[in-house]
Short mmCIF file of the C-alpha atoms (twelve columns), coordinates in Angstrom:
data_MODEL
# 
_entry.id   MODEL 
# 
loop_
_atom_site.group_PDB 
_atom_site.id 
_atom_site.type_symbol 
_atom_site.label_atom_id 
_atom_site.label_alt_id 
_atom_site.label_comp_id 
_atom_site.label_asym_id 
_atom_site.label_seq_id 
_atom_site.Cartn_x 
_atom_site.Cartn_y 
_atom_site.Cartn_z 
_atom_site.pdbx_PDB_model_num 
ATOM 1   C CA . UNK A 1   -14.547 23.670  -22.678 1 
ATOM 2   C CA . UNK A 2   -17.663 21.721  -23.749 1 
ATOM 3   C CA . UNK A 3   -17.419 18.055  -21.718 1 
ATOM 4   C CA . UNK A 4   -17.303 15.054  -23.248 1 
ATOM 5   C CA . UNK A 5   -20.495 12.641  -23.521 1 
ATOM 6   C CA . UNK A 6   -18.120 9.837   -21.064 1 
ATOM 7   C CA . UNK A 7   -17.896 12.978  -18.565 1 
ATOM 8   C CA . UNK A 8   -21.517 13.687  -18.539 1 
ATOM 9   C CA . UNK A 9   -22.485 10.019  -17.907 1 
ATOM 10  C CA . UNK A 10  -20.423 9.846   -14.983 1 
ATOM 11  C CA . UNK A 11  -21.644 12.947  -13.446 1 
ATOM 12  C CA . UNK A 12  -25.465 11.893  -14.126 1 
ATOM 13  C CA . UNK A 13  -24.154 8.233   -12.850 1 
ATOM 14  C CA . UNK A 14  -25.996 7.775   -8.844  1 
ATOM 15  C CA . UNK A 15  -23.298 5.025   -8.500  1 
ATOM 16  C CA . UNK A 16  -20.332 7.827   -9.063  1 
ATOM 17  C CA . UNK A 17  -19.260 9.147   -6.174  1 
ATOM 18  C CA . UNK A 18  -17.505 12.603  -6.022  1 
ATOM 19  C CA . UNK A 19  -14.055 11.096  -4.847  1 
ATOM 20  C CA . UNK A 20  -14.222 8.314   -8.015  1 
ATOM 21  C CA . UNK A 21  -14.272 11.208  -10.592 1 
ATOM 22  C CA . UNK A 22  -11.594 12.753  -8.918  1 
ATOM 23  C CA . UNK A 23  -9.440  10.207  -8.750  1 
ATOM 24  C CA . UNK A 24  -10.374 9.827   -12.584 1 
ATOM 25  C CA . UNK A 25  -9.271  13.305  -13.505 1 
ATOM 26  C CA . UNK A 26  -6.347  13.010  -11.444 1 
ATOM 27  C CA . UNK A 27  -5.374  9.776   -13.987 1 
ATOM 28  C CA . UNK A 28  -5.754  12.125  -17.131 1 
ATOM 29  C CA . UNK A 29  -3.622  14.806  -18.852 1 
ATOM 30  C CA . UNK A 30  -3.750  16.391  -21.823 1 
ATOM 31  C CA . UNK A 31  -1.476  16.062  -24.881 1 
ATOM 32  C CA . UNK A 32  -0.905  18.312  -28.093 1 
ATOM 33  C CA . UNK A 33  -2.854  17.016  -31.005 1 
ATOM 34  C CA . UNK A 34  0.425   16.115  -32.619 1 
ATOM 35  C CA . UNK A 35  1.053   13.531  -29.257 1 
ATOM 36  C CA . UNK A 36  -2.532  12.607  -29.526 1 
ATOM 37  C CA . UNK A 37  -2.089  11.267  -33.234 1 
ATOM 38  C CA . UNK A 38  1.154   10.048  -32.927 1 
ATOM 39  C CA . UNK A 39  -0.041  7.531   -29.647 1 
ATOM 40  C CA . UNK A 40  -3.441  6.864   -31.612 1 
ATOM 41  C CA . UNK A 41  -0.847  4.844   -34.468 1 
ATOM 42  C CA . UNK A 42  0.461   2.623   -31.774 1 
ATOM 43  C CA . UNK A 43  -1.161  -0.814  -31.515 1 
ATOM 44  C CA . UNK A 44  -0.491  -3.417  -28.971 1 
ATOM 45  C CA . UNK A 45  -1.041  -6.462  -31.635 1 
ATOM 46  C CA . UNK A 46  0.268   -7.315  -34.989 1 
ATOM 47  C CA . UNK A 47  3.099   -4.768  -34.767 1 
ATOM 48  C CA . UNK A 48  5.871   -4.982  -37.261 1 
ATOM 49  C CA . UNK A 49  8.186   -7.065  -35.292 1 
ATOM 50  C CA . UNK A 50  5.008   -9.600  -34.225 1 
ATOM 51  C CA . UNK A 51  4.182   -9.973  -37.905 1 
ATOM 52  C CA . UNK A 52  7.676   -10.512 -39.599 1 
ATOM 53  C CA . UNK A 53  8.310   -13.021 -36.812 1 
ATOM 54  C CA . UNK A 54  4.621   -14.827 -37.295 1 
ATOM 55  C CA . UNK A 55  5.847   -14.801 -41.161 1 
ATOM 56  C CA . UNK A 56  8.836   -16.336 -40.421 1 
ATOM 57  C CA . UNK A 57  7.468   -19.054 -37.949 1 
ATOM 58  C CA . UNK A 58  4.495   -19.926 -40.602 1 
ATOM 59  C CA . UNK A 59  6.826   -20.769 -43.161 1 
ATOM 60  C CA . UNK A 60  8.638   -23.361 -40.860 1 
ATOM 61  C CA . UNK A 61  5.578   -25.544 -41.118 1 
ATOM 62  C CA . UNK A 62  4.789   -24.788 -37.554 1 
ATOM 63  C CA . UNK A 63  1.126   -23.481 -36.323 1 
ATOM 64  C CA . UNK A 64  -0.170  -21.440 -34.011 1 
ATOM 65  C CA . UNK A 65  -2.905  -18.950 -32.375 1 
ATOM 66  C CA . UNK A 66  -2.951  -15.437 -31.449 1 
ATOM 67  C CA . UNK A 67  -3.814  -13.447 -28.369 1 
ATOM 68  C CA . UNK A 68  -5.210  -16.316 -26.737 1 
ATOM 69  C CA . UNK A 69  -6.690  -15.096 -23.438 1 
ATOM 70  C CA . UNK A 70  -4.201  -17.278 -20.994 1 
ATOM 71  C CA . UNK A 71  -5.246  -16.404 -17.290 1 
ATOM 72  C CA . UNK A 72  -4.923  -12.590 -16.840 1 
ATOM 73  C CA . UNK A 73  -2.609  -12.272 -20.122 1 
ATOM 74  C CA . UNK A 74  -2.756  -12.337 -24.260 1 
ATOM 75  C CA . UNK A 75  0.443   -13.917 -25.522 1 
ATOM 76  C CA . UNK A 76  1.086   -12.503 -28.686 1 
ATOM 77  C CA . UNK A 77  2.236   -16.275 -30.366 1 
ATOM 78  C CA . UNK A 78  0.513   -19.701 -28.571 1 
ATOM 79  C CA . UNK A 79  1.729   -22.939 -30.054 1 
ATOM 80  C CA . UNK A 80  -0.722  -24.609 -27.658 1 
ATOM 81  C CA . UNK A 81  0.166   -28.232 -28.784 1 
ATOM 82  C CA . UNK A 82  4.053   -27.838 -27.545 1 
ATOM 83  C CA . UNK A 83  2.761   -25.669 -24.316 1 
ATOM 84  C CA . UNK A 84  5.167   -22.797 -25.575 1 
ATOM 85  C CA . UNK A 85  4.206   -19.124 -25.709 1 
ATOM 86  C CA . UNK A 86  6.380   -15.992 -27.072 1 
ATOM 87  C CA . UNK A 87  5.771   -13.092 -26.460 1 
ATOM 88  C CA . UNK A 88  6.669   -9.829  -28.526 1 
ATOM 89  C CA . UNK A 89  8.010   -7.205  -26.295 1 
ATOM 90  C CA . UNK A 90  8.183   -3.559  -27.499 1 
ATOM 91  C CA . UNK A 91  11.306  -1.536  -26.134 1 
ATOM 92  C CA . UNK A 92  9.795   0.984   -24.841 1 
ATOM 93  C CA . UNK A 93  6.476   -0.145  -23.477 1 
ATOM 94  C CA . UNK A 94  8.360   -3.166  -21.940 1 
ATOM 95  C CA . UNK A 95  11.371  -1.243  -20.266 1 
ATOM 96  C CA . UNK A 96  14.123  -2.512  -22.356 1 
ATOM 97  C CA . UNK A 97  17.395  -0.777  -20.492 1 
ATOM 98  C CA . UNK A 98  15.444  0.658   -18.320 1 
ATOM 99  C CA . UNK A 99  17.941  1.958   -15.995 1 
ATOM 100 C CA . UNK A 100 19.758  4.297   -19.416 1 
ATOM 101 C CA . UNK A 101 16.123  4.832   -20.591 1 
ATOM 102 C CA . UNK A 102 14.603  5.772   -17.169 1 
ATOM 103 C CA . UNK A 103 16.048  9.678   -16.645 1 
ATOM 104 C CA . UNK A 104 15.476  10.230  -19.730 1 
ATOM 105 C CA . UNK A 105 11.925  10.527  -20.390 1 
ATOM 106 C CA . UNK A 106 10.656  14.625  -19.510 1 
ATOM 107 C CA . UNK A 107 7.030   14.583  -20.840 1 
ATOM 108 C CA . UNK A 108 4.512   13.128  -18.420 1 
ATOM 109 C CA . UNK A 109 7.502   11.823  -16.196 1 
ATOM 110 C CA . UNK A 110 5.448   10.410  -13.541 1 
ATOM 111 C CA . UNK A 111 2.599   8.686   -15.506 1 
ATOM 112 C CA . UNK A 112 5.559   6.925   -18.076 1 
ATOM 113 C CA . UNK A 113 7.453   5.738   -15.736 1 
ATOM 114 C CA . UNK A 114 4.814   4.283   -13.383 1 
ATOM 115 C CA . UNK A 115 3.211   2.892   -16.275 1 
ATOM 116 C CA . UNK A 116 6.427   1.109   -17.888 1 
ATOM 117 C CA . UNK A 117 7.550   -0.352  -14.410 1 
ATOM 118 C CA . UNK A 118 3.846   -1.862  -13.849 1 
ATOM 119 C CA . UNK A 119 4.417   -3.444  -17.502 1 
ATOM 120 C CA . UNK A 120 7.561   -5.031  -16.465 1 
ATOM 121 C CA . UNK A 121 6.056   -6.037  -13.063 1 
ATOM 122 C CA . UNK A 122 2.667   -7.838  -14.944 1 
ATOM 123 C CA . UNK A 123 5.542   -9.411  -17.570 1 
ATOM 124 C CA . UNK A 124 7.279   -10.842 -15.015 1 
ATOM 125 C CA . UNK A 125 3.955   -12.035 -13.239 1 
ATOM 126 C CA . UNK A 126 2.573   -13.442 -16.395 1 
ATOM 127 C CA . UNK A 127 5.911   -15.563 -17.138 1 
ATOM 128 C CA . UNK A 128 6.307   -16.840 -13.639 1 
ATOM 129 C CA . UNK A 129 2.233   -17.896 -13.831 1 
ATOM 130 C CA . UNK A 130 2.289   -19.691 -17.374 1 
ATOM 131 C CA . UNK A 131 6.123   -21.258 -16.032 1 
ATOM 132 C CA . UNK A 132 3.686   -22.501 -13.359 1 
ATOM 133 C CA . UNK A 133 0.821   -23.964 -15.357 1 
ATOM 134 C CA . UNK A 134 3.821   -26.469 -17.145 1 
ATOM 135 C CA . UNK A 135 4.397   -23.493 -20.276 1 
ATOM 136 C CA . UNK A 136 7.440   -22.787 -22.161 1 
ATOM 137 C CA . UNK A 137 7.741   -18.985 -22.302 1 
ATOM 138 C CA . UNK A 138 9.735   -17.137 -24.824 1 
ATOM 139 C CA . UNK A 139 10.225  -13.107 -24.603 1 
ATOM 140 C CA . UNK A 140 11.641  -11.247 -27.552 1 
ATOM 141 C CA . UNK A 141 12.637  -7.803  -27.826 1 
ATOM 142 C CA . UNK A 142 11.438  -6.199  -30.719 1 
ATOM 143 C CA . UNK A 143 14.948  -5.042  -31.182 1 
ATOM 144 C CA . UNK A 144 16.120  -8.383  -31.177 1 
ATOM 145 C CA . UNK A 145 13.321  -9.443  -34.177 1 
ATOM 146 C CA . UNK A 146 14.381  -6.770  -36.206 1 
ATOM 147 C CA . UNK A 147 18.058  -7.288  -35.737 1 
ATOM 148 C CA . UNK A 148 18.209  -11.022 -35.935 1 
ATOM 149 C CA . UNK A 149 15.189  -12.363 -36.543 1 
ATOM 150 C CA . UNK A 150 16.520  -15.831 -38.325 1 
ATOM 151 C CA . UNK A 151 18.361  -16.701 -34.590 1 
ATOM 152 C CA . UNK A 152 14.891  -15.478 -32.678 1 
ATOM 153 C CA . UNK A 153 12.915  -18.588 -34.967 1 
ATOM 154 C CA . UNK A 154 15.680  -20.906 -34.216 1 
ATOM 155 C CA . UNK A 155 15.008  -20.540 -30.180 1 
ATOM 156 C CA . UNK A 156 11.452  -20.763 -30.963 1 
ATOM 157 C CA . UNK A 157 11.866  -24.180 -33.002 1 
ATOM 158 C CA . UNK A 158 14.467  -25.325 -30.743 1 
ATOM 159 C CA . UNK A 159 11.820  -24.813 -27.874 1 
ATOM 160 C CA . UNK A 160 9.487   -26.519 -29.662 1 
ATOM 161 C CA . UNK A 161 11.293  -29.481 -30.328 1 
ATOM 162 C CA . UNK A 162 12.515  -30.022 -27.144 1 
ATOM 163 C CA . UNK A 163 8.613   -29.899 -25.755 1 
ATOM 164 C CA . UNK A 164 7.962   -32.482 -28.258 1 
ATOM 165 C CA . UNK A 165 11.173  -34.750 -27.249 1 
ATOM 166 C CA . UNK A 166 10.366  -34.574 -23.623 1 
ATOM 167 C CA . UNK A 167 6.897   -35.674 -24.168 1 
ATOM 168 C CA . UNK A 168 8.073   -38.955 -25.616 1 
# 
């Protein structure tokens, strides 16, 4: 197996110490070519459910911005001027019934699962840190979106106007 130009860097890196590319290797595994493409089509912005609901919002006269960088997290949806933030969560990246969903995964069991529950962990971190800072946070399932996305706008707008009503 020919290595790849990353792996010679690190072993022609002084700073690299045998234990660091280790630990490295010990993070990687590798996948079929068919798991390889299939994970390379997954993005973590403007997914479906992120855009329809971005649609929706825009044509309720409201603004916003995008992935602003908000202390050590990228909301997907800032309406800075109300102080509310939503976030899109994917099901599975974000842990949605995590207790069904949990015994079920086989492939990679131990990298998934620690991976997922660190997710949830940061989410909950991230909402209790922009609560903090005087934000209005909003998470959506993407579930939710596609399933009802007219009643996911109305708690955004309803959020909104509320902000606005208490600032007066």
């Amino acid at each position: 197996m020919v290595p790849l130009l990353a792996d010679i860097r690190l072993l022609t890196c002084p700073s690299i110490t045998l234990s660091i590319i280790l630990k490295l290797a010990s993070y990687t595994f590798i996948t079929t070519p068919q798991r390889s493409q299939l994970m390379s089509k997954i993005h973590s912005t403007n997914t479906k459910p992120e855009l329809a609901l971005r649609k929706a919002l825009w044509k309720t006269g409201f603004r916003y911005r995008l992935h602003v960088p908000f202390l050590q997290c990228k909301p997907d949806i800032v309406f800075n001027k109300y102080k509310v933030i939503v976030f899109v969560d994917g099901d599975f990246w974000h842990g949605y019934q995590w207790a069904v969903k949990k015994p079920t995964i086989k492939a990679n069991r131990e990298y998934w699962i620690k991976k997922i529950e660190r997710n949830m962990e940061r989410d909950i971190e991230n909402t209790n840190s922009l609560s903090s800072k005087g934000f209005t946070v909003l998470r959506f399932w993407e579930h939710e979106i596609k399933k009802d996305l007219p009643r996911c706008v109305d708690t955004i707008i309803t959020a909104l106007r509320a902000t606005k009503i208490l600032e007066k």
